[in-house]
C-alpha positions in Angstrom: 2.3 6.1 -27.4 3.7 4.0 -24.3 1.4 3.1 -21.5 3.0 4.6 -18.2 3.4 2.0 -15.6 1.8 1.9 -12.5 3.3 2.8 -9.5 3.2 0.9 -6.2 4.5 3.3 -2.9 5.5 0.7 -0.4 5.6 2.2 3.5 6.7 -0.3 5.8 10.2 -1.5 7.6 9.2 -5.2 7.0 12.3 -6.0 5.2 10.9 -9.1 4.1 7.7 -8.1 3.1 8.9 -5.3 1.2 11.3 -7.4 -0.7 8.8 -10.0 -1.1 6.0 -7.6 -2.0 8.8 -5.6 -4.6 9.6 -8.5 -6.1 6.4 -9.9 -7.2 5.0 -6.6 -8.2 8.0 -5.4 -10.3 7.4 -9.0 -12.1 3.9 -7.6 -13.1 5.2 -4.8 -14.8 4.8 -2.2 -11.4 7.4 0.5 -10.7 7.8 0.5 -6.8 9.0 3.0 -4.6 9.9 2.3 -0.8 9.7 4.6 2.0 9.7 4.1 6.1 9.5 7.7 7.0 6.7 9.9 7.5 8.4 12.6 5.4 10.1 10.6 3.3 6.2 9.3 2.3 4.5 12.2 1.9 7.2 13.6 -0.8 7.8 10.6 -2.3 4.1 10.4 -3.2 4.0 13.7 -4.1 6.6 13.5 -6.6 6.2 9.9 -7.8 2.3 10.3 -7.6 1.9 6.3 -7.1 -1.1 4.4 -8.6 -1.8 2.8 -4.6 0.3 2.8 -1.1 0.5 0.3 0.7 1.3 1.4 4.0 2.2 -0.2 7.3 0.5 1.2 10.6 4.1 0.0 12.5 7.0 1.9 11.5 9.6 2.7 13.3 8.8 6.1 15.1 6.0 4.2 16.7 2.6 2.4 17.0 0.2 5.1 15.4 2.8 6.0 12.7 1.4 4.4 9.9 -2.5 6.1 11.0 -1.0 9.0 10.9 0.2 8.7 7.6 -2.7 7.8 6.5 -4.2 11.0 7.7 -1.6 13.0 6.4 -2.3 11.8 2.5 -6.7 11.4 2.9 -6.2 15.3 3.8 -3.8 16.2 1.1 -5.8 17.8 -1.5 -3.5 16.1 -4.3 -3.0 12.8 -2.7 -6.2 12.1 -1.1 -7.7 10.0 -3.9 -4.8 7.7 -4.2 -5.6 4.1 -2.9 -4.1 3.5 0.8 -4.0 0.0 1.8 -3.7 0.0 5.0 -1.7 -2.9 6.6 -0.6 -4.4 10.4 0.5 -7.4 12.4 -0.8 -6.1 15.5 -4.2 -4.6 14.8 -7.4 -6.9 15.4 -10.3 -6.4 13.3 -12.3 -4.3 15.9 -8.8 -1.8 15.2 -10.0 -1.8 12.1 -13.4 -1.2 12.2 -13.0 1.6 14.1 -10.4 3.1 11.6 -12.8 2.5 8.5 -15.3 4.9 10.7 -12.9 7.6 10.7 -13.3 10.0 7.7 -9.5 9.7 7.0 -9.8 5.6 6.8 -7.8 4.0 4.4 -9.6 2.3 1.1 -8.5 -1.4 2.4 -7.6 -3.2 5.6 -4.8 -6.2 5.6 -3.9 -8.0 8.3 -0.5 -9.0 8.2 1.0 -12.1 7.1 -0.6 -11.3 3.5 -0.4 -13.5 1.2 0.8 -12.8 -2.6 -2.9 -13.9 -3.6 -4.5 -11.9 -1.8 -2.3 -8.8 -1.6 -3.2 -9.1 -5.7 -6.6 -9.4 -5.2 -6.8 -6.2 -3.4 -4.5 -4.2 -5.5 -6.5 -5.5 -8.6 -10.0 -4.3 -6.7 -8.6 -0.7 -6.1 -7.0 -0.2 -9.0 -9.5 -2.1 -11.6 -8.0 -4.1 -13.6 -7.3 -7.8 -13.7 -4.1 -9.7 -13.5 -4.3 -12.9 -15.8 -4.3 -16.2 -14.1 -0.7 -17.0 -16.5 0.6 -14.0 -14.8 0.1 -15.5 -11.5 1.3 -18.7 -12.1 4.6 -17.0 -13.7 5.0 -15.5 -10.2 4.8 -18.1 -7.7 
């Protein structure tokens, strides 16, 4: 029987880093799904039931979007125990801290630019399993 493949929800209006981070994670074998919407998000990852989300806390409706998403899917009694990474340019790391006290905080904090190296690193930590050093050489 075929291993399904893991499934990466990206949320965030980046345009770069979304193609950046869709590239280099459909080269590892992910399936990745893109969203920028707050409903668009929540019924994406209830039907595509991703592996992790990354998710942006700026989209375009505003600041406190992307927290709010979060909220919205640590409160959903399906999709509360998928991974969020939660991701920003602007927020300092006091932002976070605060967030990570909050009991609808995100499983990891990114600050924005992120590299490829260390965007794997955390996806590898949440999800547990390791990508083999080949595999990251193939990618760069």
């Amino acid at each position: 029987m075929a291993q399904r493949k893991r499934r990466v929800l990206i949320v965030d209006a980046d345009k770069a880093f979304v193609v950046q981070a869709k590239e280099m994670l459909e080269k590892l074998g992910f399936v990745v799904d893109v969203s920028t919407e707050r409903e668009d998000t929540l019924t994406q990852a209830q039907e595509k039931n991703p592996d992790l989300i990354l998710l942006s806390a700026e989209l375009p409706r505003g600041p406190a979007e992307g927290y709010l998403i979060c909220k919205d899917l640590k409160t959903h009694p399906v999709l509360k125990t998928i991974p969020v990474v939660l991701m920003s340019r602007r927020a300092k790391e006091e932002d976070f801290e605060k967030h990570r006290k909050l009991k609808t905080r995100a499983d990891a904090y990114l600050k924005k630019p992120i590299t490829d190296e260390i965007l794997l690193q955390k996806i590898e930590d949440l999800l547990g399993f390791s990508i083999s050093p080949e595999v990251y050489q193939d990618i760069e």
